[in-house]
N, CA, C and O atoms as a DFTB+ gen file, in Angstrom:
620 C
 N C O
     1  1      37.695       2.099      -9.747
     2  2      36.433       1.406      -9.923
     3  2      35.363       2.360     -10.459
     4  3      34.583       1.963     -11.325
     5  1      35.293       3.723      -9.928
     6  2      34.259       4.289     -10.139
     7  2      34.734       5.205     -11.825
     8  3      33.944       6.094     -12.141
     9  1      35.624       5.028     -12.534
    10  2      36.146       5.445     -13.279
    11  2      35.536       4.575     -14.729
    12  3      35.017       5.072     -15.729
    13  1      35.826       3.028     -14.409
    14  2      34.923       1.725     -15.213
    15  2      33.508       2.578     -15.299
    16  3      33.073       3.178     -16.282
    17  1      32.979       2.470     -14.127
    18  2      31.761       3.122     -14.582
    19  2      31.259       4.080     -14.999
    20  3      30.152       3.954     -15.523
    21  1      31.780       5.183     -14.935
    22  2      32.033       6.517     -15.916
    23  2      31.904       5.896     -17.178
    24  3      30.810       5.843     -17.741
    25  1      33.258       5.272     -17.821
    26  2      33.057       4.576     -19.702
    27  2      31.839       3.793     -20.032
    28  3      31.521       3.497     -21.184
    29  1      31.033       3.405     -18.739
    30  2      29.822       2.405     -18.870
    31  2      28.893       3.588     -19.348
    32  3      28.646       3.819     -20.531
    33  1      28.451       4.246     -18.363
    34  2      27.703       4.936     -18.093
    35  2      27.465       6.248     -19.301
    36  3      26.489       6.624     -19.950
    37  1      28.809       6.664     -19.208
    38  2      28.445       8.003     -20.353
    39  2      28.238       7.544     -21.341
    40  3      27.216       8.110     -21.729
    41  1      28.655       6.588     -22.336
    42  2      27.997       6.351     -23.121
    43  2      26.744       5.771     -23.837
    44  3      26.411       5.678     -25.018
    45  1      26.052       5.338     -22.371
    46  2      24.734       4.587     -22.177
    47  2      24.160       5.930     -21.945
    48  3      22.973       5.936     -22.271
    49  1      24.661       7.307     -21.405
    50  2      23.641       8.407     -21.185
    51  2      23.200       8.834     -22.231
    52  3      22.059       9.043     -22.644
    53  1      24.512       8.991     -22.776
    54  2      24.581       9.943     -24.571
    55  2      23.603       9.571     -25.360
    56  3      22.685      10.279     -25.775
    57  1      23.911       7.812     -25.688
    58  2      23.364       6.863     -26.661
    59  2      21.548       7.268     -26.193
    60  3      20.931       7.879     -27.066
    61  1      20.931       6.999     -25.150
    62  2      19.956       6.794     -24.238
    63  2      19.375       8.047     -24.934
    64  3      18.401       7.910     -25.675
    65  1      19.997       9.413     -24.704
    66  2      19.601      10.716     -24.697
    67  2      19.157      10.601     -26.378
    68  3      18.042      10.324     -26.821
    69  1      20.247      10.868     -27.043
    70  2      20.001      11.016     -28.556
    71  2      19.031       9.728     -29.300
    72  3      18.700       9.776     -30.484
    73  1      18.671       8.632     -28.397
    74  2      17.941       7.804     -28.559
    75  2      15.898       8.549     -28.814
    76  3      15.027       8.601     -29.683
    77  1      16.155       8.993     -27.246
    78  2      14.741       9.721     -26.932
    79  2      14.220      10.865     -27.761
    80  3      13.098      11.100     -28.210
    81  1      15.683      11.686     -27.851
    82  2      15.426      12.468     -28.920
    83  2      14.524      12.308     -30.034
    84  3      13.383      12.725     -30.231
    85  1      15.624      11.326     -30.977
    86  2      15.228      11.403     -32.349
    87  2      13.870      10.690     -32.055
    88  3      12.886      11.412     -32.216
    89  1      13.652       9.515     -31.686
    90  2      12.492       8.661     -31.082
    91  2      11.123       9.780     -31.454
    92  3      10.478       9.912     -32.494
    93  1      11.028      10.442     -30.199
    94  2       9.990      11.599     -30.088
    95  2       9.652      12.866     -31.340
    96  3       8.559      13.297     -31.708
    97  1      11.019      13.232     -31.790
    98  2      11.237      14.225     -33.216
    99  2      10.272      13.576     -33.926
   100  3       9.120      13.955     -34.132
   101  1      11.142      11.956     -34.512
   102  2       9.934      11.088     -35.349
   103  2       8.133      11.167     -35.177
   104  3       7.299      11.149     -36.082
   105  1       7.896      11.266     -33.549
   106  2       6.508      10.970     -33.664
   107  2       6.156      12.515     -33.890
   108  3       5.082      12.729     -34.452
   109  1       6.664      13.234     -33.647
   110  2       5.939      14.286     -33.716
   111  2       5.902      15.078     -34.928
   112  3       5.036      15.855     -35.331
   113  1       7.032      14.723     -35.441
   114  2       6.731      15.091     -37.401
   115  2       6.019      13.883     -38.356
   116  3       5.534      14.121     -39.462
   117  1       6.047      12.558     -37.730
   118  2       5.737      11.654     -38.680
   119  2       4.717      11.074     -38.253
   120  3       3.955      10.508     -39.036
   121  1       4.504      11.101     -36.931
   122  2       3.223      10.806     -36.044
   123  2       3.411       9.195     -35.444
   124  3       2.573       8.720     -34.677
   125  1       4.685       8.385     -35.920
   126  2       4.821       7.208     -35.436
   127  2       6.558       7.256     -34.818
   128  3       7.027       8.341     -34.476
   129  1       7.269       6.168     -34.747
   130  2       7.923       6.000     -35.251
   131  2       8.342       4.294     -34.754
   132  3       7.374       3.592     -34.461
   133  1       9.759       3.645     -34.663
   134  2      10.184       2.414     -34.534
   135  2      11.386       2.421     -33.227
   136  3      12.181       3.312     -32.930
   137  1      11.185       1.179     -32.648
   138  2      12.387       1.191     -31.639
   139  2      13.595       1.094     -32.240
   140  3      14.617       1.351     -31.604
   141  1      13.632       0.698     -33.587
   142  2      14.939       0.480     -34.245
   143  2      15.546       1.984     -34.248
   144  3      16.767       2.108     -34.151
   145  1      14.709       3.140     -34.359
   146  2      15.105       4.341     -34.913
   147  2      15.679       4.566     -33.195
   148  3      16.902       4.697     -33.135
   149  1      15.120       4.610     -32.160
   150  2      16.168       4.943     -30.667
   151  2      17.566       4.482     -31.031
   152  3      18.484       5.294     -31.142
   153  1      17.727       3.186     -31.215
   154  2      19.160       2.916     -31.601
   155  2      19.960       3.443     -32.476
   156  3      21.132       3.683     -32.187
   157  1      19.373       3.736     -33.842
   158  2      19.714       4.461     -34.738
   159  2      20.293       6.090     -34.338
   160  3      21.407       6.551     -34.586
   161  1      19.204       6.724     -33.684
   162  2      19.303       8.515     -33.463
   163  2      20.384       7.989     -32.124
   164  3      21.526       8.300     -32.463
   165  1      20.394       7.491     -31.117
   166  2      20.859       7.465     -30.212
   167  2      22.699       7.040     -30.571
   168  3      23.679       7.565     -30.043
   169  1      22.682       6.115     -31.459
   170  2      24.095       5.829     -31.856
   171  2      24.863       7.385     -32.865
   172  3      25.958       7.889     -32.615
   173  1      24.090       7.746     -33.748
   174  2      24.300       8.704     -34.478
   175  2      24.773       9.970     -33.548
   176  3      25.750      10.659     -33.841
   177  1      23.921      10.200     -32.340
   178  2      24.004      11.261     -31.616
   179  2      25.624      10.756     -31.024
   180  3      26.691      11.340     -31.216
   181  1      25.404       9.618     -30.339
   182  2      26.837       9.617     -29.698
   183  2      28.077       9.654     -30.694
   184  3      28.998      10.272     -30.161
   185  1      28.402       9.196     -31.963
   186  2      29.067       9.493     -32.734
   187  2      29.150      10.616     -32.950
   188  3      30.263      11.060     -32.668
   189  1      28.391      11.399     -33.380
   190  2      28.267      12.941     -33.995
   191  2      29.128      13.683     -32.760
   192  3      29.795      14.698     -32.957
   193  1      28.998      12.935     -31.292
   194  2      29.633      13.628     -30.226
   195  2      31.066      13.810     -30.032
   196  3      31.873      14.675     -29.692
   197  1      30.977      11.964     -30.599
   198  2      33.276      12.219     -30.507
   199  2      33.534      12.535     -31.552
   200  3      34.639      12.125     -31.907
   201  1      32.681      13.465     -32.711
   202  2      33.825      14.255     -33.527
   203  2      34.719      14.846     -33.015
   204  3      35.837      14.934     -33.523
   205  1      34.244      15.573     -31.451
   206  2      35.046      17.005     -31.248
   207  2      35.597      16.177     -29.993
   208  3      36.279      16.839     -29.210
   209  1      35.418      14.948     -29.717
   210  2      35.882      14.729     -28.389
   211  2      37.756      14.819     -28.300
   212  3      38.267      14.365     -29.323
   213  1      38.519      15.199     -27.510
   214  2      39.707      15.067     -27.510
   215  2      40.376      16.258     -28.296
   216  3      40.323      17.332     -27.697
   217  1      40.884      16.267     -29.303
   218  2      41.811      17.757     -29.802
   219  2      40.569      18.037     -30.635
   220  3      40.034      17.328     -31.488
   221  1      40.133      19.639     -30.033
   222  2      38.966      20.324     -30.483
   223  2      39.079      20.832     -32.082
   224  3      38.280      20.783     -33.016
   225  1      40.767      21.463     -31.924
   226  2      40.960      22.614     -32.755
   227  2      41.326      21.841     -34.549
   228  3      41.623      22.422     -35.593
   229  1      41.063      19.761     -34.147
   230  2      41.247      19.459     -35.387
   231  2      39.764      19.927     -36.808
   232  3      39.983      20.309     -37.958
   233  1      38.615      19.743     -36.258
   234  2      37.679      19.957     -37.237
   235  2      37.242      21.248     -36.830
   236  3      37.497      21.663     -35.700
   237  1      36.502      22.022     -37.797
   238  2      36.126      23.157     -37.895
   239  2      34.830      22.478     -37.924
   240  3      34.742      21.366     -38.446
   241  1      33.559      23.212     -37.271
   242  2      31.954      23.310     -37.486
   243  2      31.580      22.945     -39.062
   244  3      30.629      22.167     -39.134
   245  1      31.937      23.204     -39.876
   246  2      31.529      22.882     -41.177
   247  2      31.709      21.331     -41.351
   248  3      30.824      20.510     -41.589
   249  1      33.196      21.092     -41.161
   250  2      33.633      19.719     -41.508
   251  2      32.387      18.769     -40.175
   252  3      31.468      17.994     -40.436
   253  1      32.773      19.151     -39.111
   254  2      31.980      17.981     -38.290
   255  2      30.315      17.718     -38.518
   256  3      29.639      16.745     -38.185
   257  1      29.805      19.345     -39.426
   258  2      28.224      19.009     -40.076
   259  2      28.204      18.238     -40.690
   260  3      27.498      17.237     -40.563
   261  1      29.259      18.555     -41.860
   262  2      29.517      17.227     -43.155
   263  2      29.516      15.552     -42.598
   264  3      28.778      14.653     -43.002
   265  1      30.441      15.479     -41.692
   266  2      30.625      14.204     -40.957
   267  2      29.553      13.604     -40.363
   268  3      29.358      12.402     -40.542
   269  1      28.520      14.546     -39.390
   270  2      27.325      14.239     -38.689
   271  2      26.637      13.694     -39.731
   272  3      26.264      12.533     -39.557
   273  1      26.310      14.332     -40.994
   274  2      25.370      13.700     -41.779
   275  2      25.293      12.693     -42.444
   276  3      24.250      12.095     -42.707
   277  1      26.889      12.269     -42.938
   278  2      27.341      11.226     -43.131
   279  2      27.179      10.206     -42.009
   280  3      26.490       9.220     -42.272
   281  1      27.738      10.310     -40.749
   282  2      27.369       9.362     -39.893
   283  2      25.828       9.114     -39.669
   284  3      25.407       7.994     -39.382
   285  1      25.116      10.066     -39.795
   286  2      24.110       9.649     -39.528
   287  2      23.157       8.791     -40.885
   288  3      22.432       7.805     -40.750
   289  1      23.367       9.312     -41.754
   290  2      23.229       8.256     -43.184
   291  2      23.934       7.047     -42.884
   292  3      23.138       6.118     -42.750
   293  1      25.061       6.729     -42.736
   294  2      25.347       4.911     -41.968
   295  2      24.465       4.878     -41.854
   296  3      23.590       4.765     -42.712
   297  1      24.353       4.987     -40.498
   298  2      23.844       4.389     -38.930
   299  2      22.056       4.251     -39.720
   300  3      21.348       3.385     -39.207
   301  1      21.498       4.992     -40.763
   302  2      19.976       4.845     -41.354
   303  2      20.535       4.217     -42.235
   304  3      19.524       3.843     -42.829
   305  1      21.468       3.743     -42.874
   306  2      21.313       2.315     -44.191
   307  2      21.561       1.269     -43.332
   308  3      20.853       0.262     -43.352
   309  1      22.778       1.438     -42.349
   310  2      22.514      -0.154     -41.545
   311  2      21.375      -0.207     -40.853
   312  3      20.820      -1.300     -40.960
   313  1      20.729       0.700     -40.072
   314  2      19.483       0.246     -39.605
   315  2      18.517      -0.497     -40.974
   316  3      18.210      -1.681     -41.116
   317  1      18.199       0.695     -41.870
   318  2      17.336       0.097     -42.804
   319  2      17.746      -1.050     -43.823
   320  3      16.767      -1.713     -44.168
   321  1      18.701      -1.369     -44.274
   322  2      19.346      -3.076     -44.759
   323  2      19.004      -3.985     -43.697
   324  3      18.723      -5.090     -44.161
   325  1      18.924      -3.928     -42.443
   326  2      18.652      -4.986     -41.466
   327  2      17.293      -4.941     -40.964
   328  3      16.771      -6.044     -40.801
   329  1      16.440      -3.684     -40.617
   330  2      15.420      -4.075     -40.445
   331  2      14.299      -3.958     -41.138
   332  3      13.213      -4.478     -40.880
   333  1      14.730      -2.893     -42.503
   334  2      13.726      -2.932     -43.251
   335  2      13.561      -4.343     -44.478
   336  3      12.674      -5.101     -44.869
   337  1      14.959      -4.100     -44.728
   338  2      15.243      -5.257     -45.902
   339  2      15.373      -7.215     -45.513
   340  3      14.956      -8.224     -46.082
   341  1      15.997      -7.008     -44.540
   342  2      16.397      -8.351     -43.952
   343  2      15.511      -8.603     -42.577
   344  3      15.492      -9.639     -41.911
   345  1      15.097      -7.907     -42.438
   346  2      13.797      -7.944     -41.199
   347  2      12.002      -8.013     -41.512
   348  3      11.082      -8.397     -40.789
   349  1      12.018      -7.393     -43.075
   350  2      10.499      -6.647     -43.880
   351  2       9.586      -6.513     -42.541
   352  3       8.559      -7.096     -42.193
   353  1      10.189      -5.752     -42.082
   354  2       9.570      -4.684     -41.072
   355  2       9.174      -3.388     -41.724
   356  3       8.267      -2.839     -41.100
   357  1       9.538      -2.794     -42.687
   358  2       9.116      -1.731     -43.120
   359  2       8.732      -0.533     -42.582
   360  3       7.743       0.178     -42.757
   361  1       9.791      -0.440     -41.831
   362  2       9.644       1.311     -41.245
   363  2       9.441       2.146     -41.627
   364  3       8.525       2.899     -41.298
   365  1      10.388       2.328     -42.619
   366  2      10.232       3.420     -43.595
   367  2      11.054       2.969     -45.382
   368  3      11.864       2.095     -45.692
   369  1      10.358       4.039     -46.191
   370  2      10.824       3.333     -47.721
   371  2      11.016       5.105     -47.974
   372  3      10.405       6.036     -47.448
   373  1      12.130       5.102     -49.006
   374  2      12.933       6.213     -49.301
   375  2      12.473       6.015     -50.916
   376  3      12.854       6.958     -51.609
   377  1      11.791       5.058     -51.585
   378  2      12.295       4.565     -52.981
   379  2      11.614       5.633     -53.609
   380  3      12.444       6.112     -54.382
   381  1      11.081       5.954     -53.656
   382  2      10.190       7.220     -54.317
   383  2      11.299       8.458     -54.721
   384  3      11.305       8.894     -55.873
   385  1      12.277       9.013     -53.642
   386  2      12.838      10.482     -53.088
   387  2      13.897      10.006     -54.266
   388  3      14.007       8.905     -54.805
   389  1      14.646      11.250     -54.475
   390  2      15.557      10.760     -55.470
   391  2      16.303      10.574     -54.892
   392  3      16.282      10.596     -53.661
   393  1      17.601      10.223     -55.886
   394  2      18.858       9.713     -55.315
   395  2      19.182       8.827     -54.585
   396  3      20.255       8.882     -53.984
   397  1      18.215       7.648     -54.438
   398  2      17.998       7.300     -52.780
   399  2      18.825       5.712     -53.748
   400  3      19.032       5.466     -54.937
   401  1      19.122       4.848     -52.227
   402  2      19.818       3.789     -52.715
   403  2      18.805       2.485     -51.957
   404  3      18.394       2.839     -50.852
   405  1      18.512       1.565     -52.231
   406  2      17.564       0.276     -51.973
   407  2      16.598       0.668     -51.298
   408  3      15.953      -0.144     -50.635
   409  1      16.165       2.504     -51.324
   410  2      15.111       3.046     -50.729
   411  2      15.104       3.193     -48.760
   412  3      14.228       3.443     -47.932
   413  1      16.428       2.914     -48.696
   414  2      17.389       3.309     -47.833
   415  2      17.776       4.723     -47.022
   416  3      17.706       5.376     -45.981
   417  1      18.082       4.662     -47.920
   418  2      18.620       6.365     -47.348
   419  2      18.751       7.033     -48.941
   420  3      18.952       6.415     -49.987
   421  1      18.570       8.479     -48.747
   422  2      18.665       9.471     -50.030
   423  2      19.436      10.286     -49.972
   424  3      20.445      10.102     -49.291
   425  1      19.207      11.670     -50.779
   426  2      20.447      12.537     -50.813
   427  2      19.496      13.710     -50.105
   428  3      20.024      14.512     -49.335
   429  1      17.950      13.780     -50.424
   430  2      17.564      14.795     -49.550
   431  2      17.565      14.725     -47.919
   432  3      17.636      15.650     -47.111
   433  1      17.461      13.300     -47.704
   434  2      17.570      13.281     -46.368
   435  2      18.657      13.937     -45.442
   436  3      18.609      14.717     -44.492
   437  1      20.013      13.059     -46.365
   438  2      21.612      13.743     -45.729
   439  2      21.785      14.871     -46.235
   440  3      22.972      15.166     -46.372
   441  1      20.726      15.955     -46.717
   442  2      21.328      17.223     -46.643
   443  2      20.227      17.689     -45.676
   444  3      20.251      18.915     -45.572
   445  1      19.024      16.956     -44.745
   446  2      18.634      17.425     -44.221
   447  2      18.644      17.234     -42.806
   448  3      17.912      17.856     -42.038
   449  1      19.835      16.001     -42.321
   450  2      20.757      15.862     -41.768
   451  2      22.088      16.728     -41.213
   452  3      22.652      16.535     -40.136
   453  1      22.412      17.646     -42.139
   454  2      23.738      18.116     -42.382
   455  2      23.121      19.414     -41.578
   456  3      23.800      19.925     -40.688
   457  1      21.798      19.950     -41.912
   458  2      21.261      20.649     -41.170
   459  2      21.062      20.600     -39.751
   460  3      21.446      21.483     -38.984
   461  1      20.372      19.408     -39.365
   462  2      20.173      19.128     -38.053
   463  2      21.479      18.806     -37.218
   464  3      21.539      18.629     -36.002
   465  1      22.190      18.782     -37.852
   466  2      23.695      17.898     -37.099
   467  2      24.230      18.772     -36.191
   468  3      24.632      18.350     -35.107
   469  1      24.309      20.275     -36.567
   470  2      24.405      21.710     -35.588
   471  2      23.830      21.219     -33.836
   472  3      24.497      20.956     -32.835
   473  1      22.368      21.253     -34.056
   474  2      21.751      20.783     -33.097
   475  2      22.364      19.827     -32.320
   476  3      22.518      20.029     -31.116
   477  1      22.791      18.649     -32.935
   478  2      23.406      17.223     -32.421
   479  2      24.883      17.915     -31.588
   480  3      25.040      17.646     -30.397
   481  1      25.694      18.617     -32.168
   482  2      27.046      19.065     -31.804
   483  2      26.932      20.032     -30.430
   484  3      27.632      19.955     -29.420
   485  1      25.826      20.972     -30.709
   486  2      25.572      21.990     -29.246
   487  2      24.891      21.542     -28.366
   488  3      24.922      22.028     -27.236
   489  1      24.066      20.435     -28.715
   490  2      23.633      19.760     -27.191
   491  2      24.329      18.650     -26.569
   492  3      24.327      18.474     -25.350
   493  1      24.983      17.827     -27.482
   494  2      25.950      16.719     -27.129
   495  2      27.485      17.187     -26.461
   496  3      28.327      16.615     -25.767
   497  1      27.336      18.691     -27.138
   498  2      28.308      19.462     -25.732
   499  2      28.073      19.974     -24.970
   500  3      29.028      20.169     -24.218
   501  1      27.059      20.439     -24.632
   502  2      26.446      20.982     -23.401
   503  2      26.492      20.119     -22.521
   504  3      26.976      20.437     -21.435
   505  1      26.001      18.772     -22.734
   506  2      25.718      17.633     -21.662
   507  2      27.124      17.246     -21.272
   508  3      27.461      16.919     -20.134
   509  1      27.843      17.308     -22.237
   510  2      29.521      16.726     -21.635
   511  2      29.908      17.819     -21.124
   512  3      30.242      17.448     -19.998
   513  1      30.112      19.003     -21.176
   514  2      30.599      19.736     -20.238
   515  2      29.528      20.496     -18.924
   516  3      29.946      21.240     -18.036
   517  1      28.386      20.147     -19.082
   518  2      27.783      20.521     -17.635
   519  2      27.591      19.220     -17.081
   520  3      27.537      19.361     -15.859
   521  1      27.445      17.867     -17.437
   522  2      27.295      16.327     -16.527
   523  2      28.423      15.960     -16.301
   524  3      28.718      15.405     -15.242
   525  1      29.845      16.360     -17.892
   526  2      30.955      15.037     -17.231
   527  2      32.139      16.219     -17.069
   528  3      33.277      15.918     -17.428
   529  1      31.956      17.168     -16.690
   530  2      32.946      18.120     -16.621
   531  2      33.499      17.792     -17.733
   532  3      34.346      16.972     -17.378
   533  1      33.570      17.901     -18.839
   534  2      34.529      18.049     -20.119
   535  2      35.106      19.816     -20.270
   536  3      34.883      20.798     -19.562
   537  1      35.885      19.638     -21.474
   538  2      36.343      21.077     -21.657
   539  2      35.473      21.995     -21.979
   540  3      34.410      21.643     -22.490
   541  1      35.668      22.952     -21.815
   542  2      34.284      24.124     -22.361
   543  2      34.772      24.335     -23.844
   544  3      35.835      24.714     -24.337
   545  1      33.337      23.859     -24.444
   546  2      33.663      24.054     -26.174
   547  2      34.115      25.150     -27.137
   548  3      33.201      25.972     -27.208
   549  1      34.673      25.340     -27.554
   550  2      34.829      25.976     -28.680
   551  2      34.747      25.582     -30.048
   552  3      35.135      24.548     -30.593
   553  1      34.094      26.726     -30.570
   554  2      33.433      26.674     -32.395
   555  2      34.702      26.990     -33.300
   556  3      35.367      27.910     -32.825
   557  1      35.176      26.496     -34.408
   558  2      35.708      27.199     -34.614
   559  2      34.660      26.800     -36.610
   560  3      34.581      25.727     -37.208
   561  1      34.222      27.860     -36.916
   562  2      33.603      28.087     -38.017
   563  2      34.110      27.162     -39.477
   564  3      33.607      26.284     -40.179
   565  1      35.233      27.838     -39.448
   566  2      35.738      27.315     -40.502
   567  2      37.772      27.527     -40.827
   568  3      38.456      28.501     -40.512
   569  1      38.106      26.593     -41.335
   570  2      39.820      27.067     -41.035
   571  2      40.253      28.154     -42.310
   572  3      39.692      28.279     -43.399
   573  1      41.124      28.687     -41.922
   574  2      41.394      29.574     -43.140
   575  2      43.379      29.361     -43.157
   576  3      44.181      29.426     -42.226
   577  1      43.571      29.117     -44.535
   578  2      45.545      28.440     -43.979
   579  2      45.868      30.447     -44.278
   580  3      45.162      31.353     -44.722
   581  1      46.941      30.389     -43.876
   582  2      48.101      31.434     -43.445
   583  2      48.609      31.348     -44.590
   584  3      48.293      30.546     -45.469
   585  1      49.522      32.276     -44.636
   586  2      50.503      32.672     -45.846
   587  2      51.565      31.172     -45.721
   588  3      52.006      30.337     -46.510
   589  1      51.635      31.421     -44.330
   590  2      52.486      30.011     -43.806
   591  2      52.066      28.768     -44.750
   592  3      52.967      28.027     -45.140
   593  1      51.142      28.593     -45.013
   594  2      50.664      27.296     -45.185
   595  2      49.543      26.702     -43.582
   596  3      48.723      25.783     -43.591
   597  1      49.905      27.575     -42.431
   598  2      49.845      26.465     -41.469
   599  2      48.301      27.020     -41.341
   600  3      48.101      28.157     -41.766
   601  1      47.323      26.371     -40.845
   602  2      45.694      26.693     -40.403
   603  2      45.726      27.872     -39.326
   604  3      46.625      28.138     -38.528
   605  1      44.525      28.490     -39.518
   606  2      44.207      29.683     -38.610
   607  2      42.969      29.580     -38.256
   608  3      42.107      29.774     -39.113
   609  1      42.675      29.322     -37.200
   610  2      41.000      29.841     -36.687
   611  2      40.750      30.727     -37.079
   612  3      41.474      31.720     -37.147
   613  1      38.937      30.540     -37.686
   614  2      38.782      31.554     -38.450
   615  2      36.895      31.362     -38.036
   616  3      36.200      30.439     -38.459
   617  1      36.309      32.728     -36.943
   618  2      35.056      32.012     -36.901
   619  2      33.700      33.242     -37.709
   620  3      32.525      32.889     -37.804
């Protein structure tokens, strides 16, 4: 029974946490922000988390930045297609920035994403291994293959 609530719970902490986060980041660089964006940072954060959840030694730190930023670009075009476009709530408009798609999301953003995503990976493991006893993390930088062919930690 108390196990059900563990799968309830941790992911209502995670989501909750990376919710408040980004939430507050927003007001304090942008001076506002939207409840849509808690859901947004808060889903992104918990995703960005089970990159590494389960077999550690598959992604290297580089690949799971790449991934974070990508996930987190989703999680800001579906927010913004639904509440900016199909909601004209107008949170925020990208159309100006280059590269950007229905003023949605851009390309400077997800490389400034790819940056922050570090952040997302060392605190979203900290909390799983000091709240839910998880494994103690390991980095591994980047893979480097062997003469073998086969991958080598490489940090």
């Amino acid at each position: 029974m108390m196990s059900r609530y563990k799968l309830i719970l941790r992911p209502l902490f995670l989501i909750g946490t990376g919710g408040m986060i980004y939430y507050n980041f927003e007001i304090i660089v942008r001076g506002y922000s939207h409840i849509s964006m808690f859901l947004c940072g808060g889903l992104s954060f918990y995703s960005i988390g089970l990159l590494n959840e389960g077999n550690r030694e598959n992604l290297s730190f580089l690949l799971q930045m790449f991934l974070g930023s990508l996930i987190i670009t989703f999680y800001e075009l579906i927010t913004g297609l639904l509440v900016n476009l199909h909601l004209h709530l107008n949170v925020w408009d990208y159309s100006r920035m280059p590269f950007n798609y229905k003023g949605q999301v851009c390309l400077p953003f997800t490389i400034l994403w790819f940056f922050l995503t570090p952040l997302c990976i060392l605190f979203d493991d900290a909390i799983r291994f000091t709240l839910f006893n998880r494994k103690k993390p390991v980095y591994v930088f980047r893979k480097r293959k062997t003469q073998t062919g086969k991958s080598r930690k490489q940090l």
